[in-house]
N, CA, C and O atoms as a CHARMM CRD file, in Angstrom:
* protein
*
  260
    1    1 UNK  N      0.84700  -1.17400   0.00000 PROA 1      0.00000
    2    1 UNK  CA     0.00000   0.00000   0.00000 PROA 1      0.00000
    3    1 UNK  C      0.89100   1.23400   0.00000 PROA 1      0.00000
    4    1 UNK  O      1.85200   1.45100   0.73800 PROA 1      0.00000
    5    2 UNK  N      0.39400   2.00400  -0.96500 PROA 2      0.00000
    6    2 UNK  CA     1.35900   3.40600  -0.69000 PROA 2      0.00000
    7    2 UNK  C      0.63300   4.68100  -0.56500 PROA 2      0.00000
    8    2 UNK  O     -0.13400   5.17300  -1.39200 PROA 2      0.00000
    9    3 UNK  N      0.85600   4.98100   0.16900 PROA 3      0.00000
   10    3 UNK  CA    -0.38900   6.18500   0.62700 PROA 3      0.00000
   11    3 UNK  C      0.46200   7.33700   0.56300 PROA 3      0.00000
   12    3 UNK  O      1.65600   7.41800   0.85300 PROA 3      0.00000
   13    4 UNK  N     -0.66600   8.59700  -0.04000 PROA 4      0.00000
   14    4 UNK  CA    -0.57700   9.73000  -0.75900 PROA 4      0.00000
   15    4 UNK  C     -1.02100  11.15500   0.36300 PROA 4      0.00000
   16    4 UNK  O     -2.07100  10.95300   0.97200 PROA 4      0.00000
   17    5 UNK  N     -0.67300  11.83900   0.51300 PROA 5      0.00000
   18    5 UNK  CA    -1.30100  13.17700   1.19000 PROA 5      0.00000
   19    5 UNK  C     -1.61700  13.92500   0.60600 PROA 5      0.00000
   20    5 UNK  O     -0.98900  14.08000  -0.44100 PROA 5      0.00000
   21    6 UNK  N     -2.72600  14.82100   0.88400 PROA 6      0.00000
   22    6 UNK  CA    -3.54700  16.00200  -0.07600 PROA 6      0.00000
   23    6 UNK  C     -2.34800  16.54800  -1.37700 PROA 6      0.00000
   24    6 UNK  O     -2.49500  16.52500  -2.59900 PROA 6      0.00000
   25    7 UNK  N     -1.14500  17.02900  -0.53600 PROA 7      0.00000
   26    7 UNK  CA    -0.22200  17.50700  -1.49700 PROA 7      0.00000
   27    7 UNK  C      0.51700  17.02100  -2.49600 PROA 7      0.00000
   28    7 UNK  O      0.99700  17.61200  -3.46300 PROA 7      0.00000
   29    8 UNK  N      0.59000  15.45800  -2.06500 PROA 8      0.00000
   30    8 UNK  CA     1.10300  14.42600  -3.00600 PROA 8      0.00000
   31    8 UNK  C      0.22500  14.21100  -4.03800 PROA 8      0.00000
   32    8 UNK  O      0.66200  14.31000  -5.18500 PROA 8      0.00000
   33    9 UNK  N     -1.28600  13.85100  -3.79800 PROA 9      0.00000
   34    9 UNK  CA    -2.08400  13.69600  -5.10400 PROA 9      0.00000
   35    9 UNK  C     -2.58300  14.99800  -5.34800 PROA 9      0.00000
   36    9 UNK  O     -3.42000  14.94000  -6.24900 PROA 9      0.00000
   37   10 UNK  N     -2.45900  15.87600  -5.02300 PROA 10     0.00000
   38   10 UNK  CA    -3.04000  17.40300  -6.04100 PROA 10     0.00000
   39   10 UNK  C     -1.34300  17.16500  -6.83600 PROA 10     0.00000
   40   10 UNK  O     -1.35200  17.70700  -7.94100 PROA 10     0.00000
   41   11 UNK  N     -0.27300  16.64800  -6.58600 PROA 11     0.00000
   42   11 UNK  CA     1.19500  16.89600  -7.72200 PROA 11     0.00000
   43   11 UNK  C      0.75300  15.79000  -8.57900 PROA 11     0.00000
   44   11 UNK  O      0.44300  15.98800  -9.75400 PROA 11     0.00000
   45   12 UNK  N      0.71000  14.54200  -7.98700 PROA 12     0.00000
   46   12 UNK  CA    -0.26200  13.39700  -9.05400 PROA 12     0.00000
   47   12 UNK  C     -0.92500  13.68600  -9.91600 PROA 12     0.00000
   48   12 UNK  O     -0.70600  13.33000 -11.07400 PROA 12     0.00000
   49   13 UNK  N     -1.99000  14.47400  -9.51600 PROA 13     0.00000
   50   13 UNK  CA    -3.18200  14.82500 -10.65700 PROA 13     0.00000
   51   13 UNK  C     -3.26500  16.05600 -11.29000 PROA 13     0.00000
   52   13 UNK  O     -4.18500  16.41000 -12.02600 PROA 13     0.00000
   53   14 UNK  N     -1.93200  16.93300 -10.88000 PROA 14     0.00000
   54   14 UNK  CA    -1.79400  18.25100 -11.60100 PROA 14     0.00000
   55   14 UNK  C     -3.13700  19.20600 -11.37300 PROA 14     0.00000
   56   14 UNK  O     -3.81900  19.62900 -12.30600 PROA 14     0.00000
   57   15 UNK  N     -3.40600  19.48000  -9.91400 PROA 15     0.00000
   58   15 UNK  CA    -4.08900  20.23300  -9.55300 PROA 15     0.00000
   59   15 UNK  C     -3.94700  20.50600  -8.20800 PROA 15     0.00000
   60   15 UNK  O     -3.33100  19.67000  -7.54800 PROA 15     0.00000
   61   16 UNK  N     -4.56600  21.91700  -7.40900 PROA 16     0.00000
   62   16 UNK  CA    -4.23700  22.71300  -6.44700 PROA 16     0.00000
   63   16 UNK  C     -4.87500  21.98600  -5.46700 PROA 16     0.00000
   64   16 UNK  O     -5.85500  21.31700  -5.79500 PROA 16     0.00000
   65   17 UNK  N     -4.45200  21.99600  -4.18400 PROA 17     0.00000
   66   17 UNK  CA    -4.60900  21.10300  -2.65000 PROA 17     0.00000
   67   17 UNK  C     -5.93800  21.72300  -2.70900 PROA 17     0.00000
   68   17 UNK  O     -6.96500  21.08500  -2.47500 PROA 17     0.00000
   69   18 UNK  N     -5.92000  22.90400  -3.00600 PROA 18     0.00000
   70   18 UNK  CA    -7.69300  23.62400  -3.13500 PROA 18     0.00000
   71   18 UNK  C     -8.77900  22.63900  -3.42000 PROA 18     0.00000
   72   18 UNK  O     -9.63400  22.14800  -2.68300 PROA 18     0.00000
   73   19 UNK  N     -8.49200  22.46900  -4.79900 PROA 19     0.00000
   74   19 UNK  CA    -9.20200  21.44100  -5.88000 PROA 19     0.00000
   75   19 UNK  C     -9.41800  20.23600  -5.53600 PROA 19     0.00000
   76   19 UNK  O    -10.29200  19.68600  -6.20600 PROA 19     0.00000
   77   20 UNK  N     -8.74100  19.36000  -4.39900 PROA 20     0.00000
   78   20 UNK  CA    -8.85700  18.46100  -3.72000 PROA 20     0.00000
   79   20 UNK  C     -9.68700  18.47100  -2.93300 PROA 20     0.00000
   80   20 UNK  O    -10.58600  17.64600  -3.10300 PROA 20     0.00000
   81   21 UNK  N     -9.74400  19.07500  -2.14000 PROA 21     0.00000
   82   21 UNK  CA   -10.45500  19.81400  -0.96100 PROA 21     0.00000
   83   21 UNK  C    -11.83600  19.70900  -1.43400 PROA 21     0.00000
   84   21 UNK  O    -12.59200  18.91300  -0.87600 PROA 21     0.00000
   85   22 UNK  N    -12.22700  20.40800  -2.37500 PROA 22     0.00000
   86   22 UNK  CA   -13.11800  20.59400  -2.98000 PROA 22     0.00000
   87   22 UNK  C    -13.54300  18.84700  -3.39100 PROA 22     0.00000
   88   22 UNK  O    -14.36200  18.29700  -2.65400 PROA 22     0.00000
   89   23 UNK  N    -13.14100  18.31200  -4.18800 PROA 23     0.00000
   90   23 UNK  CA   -13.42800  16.80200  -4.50700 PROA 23     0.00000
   91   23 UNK  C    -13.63600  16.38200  -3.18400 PROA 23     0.00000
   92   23 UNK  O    -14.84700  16.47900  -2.98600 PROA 23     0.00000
   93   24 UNK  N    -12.91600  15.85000  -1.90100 PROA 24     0.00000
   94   24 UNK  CA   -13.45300  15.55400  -0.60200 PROA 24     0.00000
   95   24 UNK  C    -14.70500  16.47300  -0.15100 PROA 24     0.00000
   96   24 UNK  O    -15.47900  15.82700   0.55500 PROA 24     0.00000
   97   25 UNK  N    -15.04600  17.60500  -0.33700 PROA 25     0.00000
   98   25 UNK  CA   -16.45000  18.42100   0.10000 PROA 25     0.00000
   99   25 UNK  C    -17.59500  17.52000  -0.27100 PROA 25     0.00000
  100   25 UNK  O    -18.51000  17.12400   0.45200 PROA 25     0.00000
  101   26 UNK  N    -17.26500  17.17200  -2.06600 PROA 26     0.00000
  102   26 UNK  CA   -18.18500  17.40800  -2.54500 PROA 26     0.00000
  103   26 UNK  C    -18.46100  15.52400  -3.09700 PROA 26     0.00000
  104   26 UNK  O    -19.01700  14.98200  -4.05200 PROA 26     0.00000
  105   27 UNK  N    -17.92000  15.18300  -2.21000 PROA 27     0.00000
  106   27 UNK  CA   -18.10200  13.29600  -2.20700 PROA 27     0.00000
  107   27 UNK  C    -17.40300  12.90300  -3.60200 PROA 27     0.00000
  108   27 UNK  O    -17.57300  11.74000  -3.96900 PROA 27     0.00000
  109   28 UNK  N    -16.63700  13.74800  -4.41400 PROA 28     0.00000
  110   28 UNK  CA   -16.11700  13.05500  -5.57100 PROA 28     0.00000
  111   28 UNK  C    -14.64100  12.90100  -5.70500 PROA 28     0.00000
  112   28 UNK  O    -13.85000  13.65800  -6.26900 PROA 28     0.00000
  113   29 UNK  N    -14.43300  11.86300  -5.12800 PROA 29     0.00000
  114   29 UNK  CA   -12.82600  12.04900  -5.13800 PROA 29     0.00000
  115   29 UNK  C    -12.52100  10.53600  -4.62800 PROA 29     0.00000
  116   29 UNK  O    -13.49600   9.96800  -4.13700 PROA 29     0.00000
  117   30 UNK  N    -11.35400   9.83600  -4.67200 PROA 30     0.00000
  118   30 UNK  CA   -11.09800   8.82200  -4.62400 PROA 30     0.00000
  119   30 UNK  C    -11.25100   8.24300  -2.62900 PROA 30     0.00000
  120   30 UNK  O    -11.22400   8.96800  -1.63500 PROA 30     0.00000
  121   31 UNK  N    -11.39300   6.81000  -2.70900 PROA 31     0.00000
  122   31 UNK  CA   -11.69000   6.81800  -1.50300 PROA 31     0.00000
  123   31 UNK  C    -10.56000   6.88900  -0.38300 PROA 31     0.00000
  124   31 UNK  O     -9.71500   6.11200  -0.82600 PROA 31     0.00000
  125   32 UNK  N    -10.21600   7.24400   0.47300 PROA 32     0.00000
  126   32 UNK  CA    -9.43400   8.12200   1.30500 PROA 32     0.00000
  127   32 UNK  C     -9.01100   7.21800   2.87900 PROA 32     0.00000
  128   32 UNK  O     -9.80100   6.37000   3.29500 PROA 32     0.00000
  129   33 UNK  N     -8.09000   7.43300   3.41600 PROA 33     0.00000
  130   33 UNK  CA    -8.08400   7.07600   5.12200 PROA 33     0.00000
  131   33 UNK  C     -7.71200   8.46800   5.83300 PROA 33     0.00000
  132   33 UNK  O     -6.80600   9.26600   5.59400 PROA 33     0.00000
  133   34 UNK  N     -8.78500   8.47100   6.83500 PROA 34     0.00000
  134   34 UNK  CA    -8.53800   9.49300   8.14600 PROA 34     0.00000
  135   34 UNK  C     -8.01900   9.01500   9.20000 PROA 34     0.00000
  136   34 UNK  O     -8.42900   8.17400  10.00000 PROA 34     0.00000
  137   35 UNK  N     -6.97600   9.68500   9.13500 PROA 35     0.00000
  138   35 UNK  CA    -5.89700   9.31100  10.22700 PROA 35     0.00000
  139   35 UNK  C     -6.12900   9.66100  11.46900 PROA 35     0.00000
  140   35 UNK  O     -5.98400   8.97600  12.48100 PROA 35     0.00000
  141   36 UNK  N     -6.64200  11.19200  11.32700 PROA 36     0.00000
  142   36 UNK  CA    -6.84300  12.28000  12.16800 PROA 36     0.00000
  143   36 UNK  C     -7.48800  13.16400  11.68700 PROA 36     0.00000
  144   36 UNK  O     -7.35500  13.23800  10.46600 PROA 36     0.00000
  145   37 UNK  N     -8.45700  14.22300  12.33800 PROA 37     0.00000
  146   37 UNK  CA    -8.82300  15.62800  11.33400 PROA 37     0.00000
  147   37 UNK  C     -8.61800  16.00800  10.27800 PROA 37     0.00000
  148   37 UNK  O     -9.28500  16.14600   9.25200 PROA 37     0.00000
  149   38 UNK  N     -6.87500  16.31400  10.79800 PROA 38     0.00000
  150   38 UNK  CA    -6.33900  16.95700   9.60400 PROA 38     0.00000
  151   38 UNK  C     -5.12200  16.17900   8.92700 PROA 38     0.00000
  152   38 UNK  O     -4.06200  16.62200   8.48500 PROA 38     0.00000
  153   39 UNK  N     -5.64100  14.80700   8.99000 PROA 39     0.00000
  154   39 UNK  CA    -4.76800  13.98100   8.27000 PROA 39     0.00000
  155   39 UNK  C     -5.03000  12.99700   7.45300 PROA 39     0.00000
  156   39 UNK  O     -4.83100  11.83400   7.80500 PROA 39     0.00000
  157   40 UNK  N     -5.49800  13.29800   6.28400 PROA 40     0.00000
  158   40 UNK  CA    -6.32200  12.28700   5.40700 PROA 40     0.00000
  159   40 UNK  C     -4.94300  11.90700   4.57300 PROA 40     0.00000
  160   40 UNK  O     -3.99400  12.69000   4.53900 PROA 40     0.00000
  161   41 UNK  N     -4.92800  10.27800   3.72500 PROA 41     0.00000
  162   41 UNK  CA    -4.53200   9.78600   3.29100 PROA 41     0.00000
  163   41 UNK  C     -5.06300   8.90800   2.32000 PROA 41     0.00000
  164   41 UNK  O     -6.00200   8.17500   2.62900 PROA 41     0.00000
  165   42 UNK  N     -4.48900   8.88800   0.97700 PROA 42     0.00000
  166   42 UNK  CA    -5.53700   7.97400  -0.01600 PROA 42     0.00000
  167   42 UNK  C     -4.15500   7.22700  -0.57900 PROA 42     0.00000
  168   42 UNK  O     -2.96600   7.52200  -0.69700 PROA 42     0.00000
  169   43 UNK  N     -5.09700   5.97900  -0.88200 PROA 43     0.00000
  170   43 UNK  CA    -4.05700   4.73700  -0.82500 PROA 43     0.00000
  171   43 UNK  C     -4.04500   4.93100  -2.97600 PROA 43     0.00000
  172   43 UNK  O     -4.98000   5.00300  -3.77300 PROA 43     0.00000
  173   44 UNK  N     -2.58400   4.95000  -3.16900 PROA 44     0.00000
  174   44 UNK  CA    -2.30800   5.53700  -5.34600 PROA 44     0.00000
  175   44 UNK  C     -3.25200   4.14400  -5.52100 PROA 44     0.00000
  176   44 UNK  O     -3.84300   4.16400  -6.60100 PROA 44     0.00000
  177   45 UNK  N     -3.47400   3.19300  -4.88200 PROA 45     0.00000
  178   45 UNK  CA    -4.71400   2.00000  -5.92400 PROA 45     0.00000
  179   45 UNK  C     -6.05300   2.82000  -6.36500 PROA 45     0.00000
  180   45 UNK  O     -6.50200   3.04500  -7.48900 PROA 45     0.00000
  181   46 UNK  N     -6.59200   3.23500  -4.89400 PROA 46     0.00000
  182   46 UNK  CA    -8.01600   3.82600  -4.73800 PROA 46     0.00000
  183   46 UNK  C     -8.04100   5.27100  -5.91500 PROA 46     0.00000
  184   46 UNK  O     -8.98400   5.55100  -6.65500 PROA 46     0.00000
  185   47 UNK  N     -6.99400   5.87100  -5.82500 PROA 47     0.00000
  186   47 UNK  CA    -6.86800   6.88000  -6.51600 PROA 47     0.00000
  187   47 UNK  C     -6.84200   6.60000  -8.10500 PROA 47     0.00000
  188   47 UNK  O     -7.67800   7.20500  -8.77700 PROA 47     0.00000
  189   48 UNK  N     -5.91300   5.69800  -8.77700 PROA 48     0.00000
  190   48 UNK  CA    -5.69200   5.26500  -9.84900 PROA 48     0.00000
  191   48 UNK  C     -7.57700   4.53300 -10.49600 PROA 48     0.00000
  192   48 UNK  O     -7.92200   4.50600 -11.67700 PROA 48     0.00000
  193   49 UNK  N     -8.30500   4.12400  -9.48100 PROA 49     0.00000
  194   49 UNK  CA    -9.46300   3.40900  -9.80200 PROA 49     0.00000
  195   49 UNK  C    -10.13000   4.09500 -10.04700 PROA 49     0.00000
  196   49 UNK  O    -10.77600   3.80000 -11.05200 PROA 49     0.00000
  197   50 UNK  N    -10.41200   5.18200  -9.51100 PROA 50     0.00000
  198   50 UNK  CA   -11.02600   6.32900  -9.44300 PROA 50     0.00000
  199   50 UNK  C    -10.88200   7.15600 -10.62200 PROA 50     0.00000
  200   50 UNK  O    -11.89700   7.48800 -11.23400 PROA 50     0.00000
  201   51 UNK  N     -9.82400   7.49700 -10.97900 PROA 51     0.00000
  202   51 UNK  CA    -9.33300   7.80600 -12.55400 PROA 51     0.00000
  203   51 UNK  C     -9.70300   7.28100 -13.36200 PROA 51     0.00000
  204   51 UNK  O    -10.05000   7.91300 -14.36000 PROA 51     0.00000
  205   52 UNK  N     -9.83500   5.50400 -13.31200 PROA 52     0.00000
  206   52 UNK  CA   -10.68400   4.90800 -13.93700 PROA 52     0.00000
  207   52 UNK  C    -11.85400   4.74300 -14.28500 PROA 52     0.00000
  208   52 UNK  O    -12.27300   4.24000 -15.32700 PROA 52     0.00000
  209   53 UNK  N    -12.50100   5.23000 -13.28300 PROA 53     0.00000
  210   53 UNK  CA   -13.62700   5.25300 -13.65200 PROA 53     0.00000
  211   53 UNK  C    -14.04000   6.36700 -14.10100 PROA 53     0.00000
  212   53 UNK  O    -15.10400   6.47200 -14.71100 PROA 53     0.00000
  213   54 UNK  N    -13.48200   7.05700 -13.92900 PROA 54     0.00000
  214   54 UNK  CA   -13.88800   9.02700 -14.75700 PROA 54     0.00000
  215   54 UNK  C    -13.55000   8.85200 -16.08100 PROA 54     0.00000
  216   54 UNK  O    -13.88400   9.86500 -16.69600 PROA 54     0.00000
  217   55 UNK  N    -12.82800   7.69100 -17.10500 PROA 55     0.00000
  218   55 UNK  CA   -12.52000   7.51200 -18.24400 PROA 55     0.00000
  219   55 UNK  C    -13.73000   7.88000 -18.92500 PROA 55     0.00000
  220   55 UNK  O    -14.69200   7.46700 -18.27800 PROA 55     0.00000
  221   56 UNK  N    -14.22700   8.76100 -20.43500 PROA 56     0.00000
  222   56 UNK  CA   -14.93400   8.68100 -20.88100 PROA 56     0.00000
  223   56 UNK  C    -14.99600   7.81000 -22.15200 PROA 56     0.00000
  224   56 UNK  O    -13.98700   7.15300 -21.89400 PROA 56     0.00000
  225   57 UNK  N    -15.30600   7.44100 -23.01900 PROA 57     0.00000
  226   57 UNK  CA   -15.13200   6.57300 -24.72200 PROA 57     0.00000
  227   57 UNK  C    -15.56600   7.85800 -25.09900 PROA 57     0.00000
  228   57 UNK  O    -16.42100   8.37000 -24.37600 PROA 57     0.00000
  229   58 UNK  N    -15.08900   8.60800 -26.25300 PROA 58     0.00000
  230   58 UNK  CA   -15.54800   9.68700 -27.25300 PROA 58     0.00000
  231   58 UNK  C    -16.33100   9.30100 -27.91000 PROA 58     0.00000
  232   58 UNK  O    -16.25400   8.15500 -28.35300 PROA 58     0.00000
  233   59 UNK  N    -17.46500  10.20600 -28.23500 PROA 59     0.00000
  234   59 UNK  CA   -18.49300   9.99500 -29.20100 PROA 59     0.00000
  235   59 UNK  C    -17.61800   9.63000 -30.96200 PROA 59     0.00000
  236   59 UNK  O    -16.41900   9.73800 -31.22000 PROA 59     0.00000
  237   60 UNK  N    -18.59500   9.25900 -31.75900 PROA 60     0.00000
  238   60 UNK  CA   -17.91900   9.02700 -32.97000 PROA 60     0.00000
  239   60 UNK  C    -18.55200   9.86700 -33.57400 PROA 60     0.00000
  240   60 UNK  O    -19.78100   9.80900 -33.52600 PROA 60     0.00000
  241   61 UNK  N    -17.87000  10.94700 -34.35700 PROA 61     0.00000
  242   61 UNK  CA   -18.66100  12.16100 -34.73800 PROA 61     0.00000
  243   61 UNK  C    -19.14500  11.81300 -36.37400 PROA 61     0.00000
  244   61 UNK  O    -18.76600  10.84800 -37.03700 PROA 61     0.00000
  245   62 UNK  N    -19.67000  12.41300 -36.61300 PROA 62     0.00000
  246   62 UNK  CA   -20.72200  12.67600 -37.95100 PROA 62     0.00000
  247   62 UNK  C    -19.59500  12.88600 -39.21300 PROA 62     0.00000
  248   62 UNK  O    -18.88200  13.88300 -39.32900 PROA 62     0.00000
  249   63 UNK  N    -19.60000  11.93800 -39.95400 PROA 63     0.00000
  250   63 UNK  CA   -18.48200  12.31900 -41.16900 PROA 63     0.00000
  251   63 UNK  C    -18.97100  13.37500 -42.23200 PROA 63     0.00000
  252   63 UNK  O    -20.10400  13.48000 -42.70200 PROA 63     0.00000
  253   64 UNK  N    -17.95800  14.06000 -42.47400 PROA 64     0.00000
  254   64 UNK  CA   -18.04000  14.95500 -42.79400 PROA 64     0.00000
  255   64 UNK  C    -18.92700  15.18600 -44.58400 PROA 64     0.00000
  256   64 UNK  O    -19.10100  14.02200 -44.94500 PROA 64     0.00000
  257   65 UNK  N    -19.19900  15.64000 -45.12800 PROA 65     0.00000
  258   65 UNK  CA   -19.37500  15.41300 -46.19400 PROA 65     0.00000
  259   65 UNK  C    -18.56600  16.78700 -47.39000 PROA 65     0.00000
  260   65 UNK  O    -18.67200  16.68200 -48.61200 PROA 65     0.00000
């Protein structure tokens, strides 16, 4: 298991500890361990799955004529 801190996966996912924050508010974000208050930890599996599942398939667009 290798576990990540707010600051480690906002550098992971190329976004601000803010933006994290926000994903934990708002129930969308990978699933997490509370250590303490102010000590959350998410295990890179839970995180990586989670990515996974946000994958979209692109529509196949309308050929052109």
């Amino acid at each position: 298991m290798y576990l990540m801190s707010v600051e480690e996966l906002a550098e992971y996912l190329g976004e601000s500890k803010r933006t994290i924050y926000r994903y934990i508010q708002s129930g969308d974000c990978p699933r997490y361990i509370r250590l303490t208050a102010r000590n959350i930890k998410f295990d890179k599996r839970d995180v990586d799955a989670w990515l996974e599942s946000k994958k979209v398939e692109p529509k196949q667009g309308r050929e052109r004529q």
